[in-house]
C-alpha positions as CSV (number, residue, x, y, z in Angstrom):
1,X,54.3,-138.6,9.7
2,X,52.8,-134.8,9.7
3,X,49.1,-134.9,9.0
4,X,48.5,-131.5,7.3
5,X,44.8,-131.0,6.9
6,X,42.7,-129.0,3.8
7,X,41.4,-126.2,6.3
8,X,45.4,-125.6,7.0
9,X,45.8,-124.4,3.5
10,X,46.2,-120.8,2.5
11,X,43.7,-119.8,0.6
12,X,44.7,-117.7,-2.5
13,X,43.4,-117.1,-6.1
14,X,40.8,-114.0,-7.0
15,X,37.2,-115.3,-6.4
16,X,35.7,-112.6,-8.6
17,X,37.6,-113.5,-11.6
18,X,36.5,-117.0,-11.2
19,X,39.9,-118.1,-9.8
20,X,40.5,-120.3,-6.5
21,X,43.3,-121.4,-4.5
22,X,44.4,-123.4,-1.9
23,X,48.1,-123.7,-1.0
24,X,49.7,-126.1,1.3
25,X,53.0,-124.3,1.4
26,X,54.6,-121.0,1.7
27,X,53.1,-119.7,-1.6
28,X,53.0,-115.8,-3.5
29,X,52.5,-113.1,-0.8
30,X,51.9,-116.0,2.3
31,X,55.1,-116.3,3.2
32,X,55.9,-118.9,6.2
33,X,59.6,-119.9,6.8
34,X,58.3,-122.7,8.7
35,X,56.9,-124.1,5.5
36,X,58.8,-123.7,2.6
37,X,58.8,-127.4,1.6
38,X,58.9,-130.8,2.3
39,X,61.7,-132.8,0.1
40,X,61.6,-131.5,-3.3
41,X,58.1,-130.5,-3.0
42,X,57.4,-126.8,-2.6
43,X,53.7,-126.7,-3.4
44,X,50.8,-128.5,-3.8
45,X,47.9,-125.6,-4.8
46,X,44.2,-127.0,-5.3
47,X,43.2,-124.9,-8.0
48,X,39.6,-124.1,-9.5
49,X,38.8,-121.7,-12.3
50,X,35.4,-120.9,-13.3
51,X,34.5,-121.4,-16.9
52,X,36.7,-118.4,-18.9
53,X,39.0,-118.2,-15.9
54,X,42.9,-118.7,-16.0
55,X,46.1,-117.2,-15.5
56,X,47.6,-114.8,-17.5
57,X,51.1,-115.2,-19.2
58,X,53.3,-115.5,-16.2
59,X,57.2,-116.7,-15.5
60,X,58.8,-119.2,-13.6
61,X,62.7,-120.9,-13.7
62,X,64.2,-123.4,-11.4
63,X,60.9,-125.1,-10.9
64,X,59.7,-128.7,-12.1
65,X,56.0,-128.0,-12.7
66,X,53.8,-130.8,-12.6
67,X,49.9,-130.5,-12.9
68,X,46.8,-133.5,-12.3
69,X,43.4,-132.5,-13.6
70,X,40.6,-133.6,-11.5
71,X,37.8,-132.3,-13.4
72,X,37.5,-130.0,-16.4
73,X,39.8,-129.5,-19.3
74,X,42.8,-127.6,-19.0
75,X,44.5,-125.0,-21.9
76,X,48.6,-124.9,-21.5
77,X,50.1,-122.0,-23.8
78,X,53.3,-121.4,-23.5
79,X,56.4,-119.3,-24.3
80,X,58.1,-121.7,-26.6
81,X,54.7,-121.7,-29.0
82,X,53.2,-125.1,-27.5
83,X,49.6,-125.3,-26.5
84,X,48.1,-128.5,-25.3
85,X,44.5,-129.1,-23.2
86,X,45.2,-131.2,-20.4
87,X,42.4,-134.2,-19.2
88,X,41.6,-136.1,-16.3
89,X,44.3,-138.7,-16.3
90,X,47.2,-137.2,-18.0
91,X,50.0,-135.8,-16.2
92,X,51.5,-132.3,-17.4
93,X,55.1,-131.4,-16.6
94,X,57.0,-128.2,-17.7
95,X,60.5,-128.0,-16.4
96,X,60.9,-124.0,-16.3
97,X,64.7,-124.2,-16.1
98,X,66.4,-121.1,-16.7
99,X,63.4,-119.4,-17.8
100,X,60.0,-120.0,-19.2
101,X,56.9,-118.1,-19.9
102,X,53.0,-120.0,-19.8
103,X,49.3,-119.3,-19.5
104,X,47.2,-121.3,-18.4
105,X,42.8,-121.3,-18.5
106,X,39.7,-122.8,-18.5
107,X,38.4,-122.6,-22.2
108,X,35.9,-124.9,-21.8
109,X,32.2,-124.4,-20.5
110,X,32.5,-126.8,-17.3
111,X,33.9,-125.8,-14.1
112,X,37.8,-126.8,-14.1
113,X,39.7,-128.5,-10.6
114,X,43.4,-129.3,-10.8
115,X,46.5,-130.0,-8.7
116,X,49.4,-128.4,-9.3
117,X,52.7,-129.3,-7.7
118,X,56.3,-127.7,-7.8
119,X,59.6,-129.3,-7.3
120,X,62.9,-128.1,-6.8
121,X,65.0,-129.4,-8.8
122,X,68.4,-130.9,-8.2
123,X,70.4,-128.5,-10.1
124,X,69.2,-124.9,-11.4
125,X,69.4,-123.6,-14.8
126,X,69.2,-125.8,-18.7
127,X,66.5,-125.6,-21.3
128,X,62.8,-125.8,-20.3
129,X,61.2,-129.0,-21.7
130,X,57.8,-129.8,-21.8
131,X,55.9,-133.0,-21.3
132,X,52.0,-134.5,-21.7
133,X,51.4,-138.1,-20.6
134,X,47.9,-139.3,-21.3
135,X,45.7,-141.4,-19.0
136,X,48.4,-142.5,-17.0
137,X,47.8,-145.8,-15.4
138,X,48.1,-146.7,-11.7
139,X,50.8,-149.6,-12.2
140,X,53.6,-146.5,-13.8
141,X,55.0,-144.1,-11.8
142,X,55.8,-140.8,-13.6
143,X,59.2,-139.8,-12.5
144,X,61.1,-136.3,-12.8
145,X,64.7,-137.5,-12.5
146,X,65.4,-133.7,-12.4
147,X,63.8,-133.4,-8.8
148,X,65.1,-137.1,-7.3
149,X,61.0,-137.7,-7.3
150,X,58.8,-140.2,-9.0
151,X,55.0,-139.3,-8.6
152,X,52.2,-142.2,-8.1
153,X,48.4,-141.5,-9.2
154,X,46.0,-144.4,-7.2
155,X,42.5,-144.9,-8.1
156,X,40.9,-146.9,-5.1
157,X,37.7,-148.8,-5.0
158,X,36.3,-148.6,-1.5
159,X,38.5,-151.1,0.9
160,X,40.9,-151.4,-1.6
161,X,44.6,-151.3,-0.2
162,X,47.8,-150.0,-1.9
163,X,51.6,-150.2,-0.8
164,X,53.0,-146.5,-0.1
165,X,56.8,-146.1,-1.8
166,X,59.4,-146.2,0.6
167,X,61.4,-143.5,0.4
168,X,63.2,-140.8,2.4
169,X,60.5,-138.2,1.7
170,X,57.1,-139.2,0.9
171,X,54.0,-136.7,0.5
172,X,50.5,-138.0,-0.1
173,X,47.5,-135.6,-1.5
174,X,44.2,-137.0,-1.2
175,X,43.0,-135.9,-4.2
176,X,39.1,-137.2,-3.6
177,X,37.5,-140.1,-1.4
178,X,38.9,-140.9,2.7
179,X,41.6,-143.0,3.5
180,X,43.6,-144.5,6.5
181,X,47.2,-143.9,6.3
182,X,49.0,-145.8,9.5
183,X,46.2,-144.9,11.7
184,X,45.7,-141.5,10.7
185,X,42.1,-140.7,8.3
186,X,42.8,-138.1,5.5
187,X,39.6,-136.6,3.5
188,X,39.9,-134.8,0.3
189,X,42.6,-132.0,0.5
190,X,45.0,-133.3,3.2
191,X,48.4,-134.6,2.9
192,X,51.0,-136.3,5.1
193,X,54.1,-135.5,5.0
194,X,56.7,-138.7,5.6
195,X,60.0,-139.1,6.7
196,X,61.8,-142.2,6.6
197,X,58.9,-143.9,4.9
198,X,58.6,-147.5,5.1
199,X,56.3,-150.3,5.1
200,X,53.1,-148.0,5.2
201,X,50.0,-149.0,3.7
202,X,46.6,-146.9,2.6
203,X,43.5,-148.2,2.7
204,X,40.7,-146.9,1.2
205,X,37.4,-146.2,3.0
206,X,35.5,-144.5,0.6
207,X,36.6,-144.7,-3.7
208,X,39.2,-142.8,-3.5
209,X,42.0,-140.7,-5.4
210,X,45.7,-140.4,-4.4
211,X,49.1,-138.9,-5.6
212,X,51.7,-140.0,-3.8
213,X,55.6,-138.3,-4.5
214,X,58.3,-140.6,-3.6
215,X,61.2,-138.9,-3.0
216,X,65.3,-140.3,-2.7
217,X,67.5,-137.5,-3.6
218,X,68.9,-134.9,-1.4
219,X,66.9,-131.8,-0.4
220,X,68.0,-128.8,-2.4
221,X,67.7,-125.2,-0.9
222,X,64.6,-123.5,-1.2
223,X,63.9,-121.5,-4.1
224,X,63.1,-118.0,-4.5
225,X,59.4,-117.4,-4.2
226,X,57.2,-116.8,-7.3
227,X,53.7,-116.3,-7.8
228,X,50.6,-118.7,-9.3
């Protein structure tokens, strides 16, 4: 198990337009070989934009995009004429495929926090598809066949306990609250990364939040880089 903790991550975004970021992988101009990704996973950005704040139409392909909204609402526009605002609870995926365009801001007058995590997918190219689940419960996994990975969101009461998927990649993101992952405490913002994963257990020591990816197919090669 590597523990990567929240003051690890790169910090990215543009502050004075009401935009932060915090990447836990190679990501836009930080560029580490060392970390280009764990399993499928090849980020896990920590994202906060300030009330009018977003990105502005961008591309991306070969990438299974999957977003968690901690706080805030979130406005999805994209090149294929969808827009959708994404809650707390619902989980937002856009498989980019061989090529899509999106935006994405903060319309609303609250501050806005989500997590936003990329996959690799299996096999490159197809039609982007798009995808809203609302208020997801903790009993069903989300799963993106496309990436071998199934994601997990845990809502913990304070010394609650929850099985961790086996699998032959797993990455936990403590989304809010501390927990004890076989021995190790995580706060809010660090991950583990697992190998081999089995039998592990998290217990919660505060309430606490949790997304958990289990992953079982094989590792594709890393993608080409592309910005937020």
């Amino acid at each position: 198990m590597d523990v990567r903790r929240a003051g690890e991550r790169y910090r990215g975004g543009d502050p004075e337009a009401g935009i932060e970021s915090w990447h836990a992988f190679s990501f836009g101009p930080h560029y580490d070989p060392g970390n280009l990704r764990f399993g499928a996973v090849i980020a896990c950005n920590e994202e906060r934009l300030a009330p009018g704040a977003g990105f502005d139409e961008h591309p991306h392909s070969h990438t299974e995009i999957v977003t968690w909204v901690v706080e805030g609402e979130l406005t999805h526009r994209d090149s294929t004429g969808r827009e959708t605002r994404v809650r707390p609870g619902d989980v937002q995926r856009l498989s980019s495929a061989a090529g899509v365009r999106h935006v994405e801001r903060n319309d609303g007058t609250a501050p806005l926090a989500f997590v936003q995590m990329w996959l690799a997918p299996l096999e490159p190219g197809g039609e982007p598809s798009y995808e809203i689940v609302r208020g997801i419960a903790d009993s069903t996994p989300y799963a993106v066949p496309e990436a071998g990975a199934m994601l997990h969101a845990r809502r913990l009461a304070a010394g609650e306990r929850t099985a961790v998927p086996d699998g032959a990649h797993v990455y936990v993101h403590v989304v809010r609250g501390r927990v004890r992952l076989d021995g190790a405490e995580l706060d809010p913002g660090d991950a583990a990364r697992v190998t081999a994963a089995e039998n592990l257990t998290a217990t919660a020591l505060t309430a606490a939040e949790l997304l958990i990816w289990e992953m079982t197919g094989p590792a594709a090669r890393p993608p080409h880089r592309q910005g937020g």
